[in-house]
C-alpha beads as a LAMMPS data file, in Angstrom:
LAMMPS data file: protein, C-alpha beads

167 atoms
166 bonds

1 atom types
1 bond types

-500.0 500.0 xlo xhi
-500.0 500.0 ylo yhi
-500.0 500.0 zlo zhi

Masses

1 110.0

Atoms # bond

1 1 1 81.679 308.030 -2.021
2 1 1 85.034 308.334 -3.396
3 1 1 86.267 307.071 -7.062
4 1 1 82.441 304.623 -6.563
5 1 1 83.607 303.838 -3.437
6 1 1 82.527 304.735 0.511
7 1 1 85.309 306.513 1.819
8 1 1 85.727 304.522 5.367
9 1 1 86.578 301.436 2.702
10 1 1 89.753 302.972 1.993
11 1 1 90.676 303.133 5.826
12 1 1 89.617 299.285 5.930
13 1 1 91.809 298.592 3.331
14 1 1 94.570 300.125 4.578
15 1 1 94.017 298.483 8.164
16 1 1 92.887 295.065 7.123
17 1 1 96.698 293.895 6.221
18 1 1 98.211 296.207 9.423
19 1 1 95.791 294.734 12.030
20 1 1 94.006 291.766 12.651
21 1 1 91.161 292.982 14.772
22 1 1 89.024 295.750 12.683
23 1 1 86.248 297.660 14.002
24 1 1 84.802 300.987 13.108
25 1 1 84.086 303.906 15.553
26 1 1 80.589 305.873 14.439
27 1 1 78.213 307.503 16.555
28 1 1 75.593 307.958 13.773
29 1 1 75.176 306.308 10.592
30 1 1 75.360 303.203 12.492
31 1 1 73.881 301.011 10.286
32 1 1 75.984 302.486 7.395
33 1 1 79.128 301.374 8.920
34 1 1 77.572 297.453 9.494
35 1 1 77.241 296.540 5.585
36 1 1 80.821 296.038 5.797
37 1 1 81.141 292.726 7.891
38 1 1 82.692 295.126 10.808
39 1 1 81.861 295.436 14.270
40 1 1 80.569 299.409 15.084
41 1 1 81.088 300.539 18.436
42 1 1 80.081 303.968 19.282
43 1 1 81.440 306.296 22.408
44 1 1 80.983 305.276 25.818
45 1 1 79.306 308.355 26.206
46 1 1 76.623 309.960 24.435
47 1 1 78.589 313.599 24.427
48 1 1 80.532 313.419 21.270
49 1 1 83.839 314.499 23.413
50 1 1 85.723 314.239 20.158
51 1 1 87.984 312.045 18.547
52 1 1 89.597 310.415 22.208
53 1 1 86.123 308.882 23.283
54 1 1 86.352 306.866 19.847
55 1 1 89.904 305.918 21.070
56 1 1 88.780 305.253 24.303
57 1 1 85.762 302.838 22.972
58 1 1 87.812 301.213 20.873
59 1 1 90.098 300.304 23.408
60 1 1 87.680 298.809 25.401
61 1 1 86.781 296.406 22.900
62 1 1 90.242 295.623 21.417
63 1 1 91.507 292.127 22.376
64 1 1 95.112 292.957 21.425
65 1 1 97.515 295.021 23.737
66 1 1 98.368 297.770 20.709
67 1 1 95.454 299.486 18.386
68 1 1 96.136 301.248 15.204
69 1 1 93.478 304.331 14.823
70 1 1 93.440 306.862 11.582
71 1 1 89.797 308.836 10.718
72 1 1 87.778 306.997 7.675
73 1 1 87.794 310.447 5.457
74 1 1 92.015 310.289 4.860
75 1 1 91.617 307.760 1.206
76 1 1 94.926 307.985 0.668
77 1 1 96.420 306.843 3.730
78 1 1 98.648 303.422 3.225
79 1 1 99.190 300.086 4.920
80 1 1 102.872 300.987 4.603
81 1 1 102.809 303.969 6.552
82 1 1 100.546 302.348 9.318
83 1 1 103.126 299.772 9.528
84 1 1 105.536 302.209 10.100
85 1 1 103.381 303.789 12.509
86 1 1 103.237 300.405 14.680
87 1 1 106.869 298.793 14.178
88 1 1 108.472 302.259 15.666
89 1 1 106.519 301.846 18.531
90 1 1 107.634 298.579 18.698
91 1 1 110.981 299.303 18.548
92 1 1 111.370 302.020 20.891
93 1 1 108.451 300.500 23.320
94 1 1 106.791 303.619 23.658
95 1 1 103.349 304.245 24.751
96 1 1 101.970 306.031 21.812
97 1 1 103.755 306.610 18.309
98 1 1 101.860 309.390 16.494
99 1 1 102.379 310.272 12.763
100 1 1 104.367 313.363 11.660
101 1 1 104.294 314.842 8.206
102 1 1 107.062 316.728 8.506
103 1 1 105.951 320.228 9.614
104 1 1 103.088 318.771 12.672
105 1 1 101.679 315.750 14.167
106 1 1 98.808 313.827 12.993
107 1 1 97.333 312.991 15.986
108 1 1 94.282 310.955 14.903
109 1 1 97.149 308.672 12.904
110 1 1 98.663 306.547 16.048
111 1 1 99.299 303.346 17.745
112 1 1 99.301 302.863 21.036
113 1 1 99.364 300.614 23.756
114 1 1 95.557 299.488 25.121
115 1 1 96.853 298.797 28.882
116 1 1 96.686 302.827 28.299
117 1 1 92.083 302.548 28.702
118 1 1 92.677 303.054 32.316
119 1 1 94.600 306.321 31.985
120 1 1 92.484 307.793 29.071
121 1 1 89.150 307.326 30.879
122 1 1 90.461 309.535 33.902
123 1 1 91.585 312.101 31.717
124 1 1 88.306 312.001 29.872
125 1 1 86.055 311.930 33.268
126 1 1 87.979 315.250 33.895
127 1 1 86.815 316.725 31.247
128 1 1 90.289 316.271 28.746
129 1 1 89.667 316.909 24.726
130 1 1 93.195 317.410 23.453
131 1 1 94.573 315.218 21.974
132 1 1 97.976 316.099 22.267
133 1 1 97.890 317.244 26.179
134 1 1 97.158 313.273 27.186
135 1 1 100.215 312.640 24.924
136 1 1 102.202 314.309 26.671
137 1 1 101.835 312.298 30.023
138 1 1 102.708 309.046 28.186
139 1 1 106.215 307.869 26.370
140 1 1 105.044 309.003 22.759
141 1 1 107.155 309.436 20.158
142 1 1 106.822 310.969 16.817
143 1 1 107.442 308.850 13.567
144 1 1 108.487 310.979 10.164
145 1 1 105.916 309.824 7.758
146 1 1 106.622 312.574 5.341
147 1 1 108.290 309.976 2.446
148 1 1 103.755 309.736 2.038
149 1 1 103.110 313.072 1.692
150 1 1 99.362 312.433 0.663
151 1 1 98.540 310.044 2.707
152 1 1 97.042 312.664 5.038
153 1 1 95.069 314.225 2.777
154 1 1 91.548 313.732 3.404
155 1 1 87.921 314.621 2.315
156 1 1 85.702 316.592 4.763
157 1 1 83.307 318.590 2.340
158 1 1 81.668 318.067 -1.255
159 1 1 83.748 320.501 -2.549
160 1 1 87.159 318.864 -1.553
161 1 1 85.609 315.389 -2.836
162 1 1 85.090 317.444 -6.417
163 1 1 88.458 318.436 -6.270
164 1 1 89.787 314.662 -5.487
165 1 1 87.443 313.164 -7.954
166 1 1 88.787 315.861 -10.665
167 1 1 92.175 314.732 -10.305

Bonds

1 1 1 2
2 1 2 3
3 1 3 4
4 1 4 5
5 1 5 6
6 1 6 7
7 1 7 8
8 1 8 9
9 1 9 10
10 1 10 11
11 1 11 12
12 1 12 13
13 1 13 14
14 1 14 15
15 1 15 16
16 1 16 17
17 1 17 18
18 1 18 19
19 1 19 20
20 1 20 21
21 1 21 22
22 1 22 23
23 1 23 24
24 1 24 25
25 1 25 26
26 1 26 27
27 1 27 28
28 1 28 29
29 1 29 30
30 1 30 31
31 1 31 32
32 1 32 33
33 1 33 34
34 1 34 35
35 1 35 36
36 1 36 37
37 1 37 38
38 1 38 39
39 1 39 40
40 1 40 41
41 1 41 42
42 1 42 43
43 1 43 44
44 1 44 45
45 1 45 46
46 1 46 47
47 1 47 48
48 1 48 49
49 1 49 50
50 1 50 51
51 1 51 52
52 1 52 53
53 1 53 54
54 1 54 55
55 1 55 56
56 1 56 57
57 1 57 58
58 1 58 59
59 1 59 60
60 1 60 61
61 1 61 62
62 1 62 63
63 1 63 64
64 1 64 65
65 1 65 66
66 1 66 67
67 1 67 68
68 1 68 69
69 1 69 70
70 1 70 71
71 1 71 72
72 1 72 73
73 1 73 74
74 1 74 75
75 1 75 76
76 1 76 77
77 1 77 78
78 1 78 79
79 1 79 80
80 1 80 81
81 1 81 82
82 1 82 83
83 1 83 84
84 1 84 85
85 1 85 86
86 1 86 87
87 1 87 88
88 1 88 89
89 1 89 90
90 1 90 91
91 1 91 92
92 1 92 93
93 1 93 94
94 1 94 95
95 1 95 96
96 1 96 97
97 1 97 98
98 1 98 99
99 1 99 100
100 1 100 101
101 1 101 102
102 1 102 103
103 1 103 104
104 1 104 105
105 1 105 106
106 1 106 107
107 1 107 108
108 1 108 109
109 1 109 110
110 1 110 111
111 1 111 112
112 1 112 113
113 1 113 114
114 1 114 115
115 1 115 116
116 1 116 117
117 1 117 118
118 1 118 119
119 1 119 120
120 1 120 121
121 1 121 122
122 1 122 123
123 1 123 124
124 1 124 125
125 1 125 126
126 1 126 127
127 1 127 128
128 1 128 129
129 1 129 130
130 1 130 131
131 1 131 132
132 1 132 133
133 1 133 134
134 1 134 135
135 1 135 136
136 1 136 137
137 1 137 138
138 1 138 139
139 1 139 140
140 1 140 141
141 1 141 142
142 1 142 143
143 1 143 144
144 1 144 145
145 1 145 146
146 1 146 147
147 1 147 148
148 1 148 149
149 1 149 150
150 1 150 151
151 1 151 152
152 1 152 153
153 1 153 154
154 1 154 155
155 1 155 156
156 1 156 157
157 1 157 158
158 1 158 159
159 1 159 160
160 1 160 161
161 1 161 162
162 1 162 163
163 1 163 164
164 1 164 165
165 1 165 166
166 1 166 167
């Protein structure tokens, strides 16, 4: 928990006025993830190939042609910046828009079109992890989110919560 509440609230939160469709990726904790009215779907496959199978899953089950993804340990992330994430897209039809913070990508912040399941499951049947090399064979654009320069900022250890909780 963060500030008495579970962290993957915060990414609901942020989501629930961006997208209408919510659903959480876990592969353990399962029932965890369920106390929050959400549907959980887990990886296709049972290897935990990393943050694209979630994508890839997710896809499957999304009934609308774009999906908005961002990891549930990032609090501070905002609607605001998601929308941002999904309206430049939008506007410049590209595949994929991934978030920039002004010195990388983010690539586990992105929108991107779902007719895209097809592509992602060959490149994940080949054995494909990165992220960024299956970006590269799509239109994707980068969108400067650095005007929210916490909003990446997230909480992967006890001692970064401390820190967080201190402030």
């Amino acid at each position: 928990n963060f500030r008495q509440q579970p962290m993957v609230s915060y990414s609901i939160q942020a989501l629930s006025s961006v997208a209408s469709e919510l659903f959480v990726n876990a592969n353990r904790n399962i029932e965890q993830y369920q106390v929050f009215g959400l549907p959980v779907i887990s990886d296709v496959d049972s290897d935990f190939s990393g943050p694209l199978a979630g994508v890839y899953a997710a896809m499957l089950q999304a009934e609308h042609s774009v999906l908005v993804v961002m990891p549930c340990d990032s609090p501070f992330m905002s609607a605001e910046a998601l929308q941002a994430l999904v309206d430049a897209r939008a506007a410049l039809g590209a595949d994929i828009a991934v978030a920039f913070d002004g010195e990388r990508i983010q690539p586990v912040f992105m929108a991107l079109k779902t007719v895209l399941k097809e592509d992602l499951q060959a490149y994940l049947a080949k054995g494909e992890r990165k992220i960024d090399r299956w970006f590269e064979g799509h239109h994707c654009i980068t969108v400067d989110l650095s005007a929210y320069p916490d909003c990446f900022s997230n909480i992967n250890s006890l001692a970064e919560l401390s820190e967080w909780e201190a402030e």
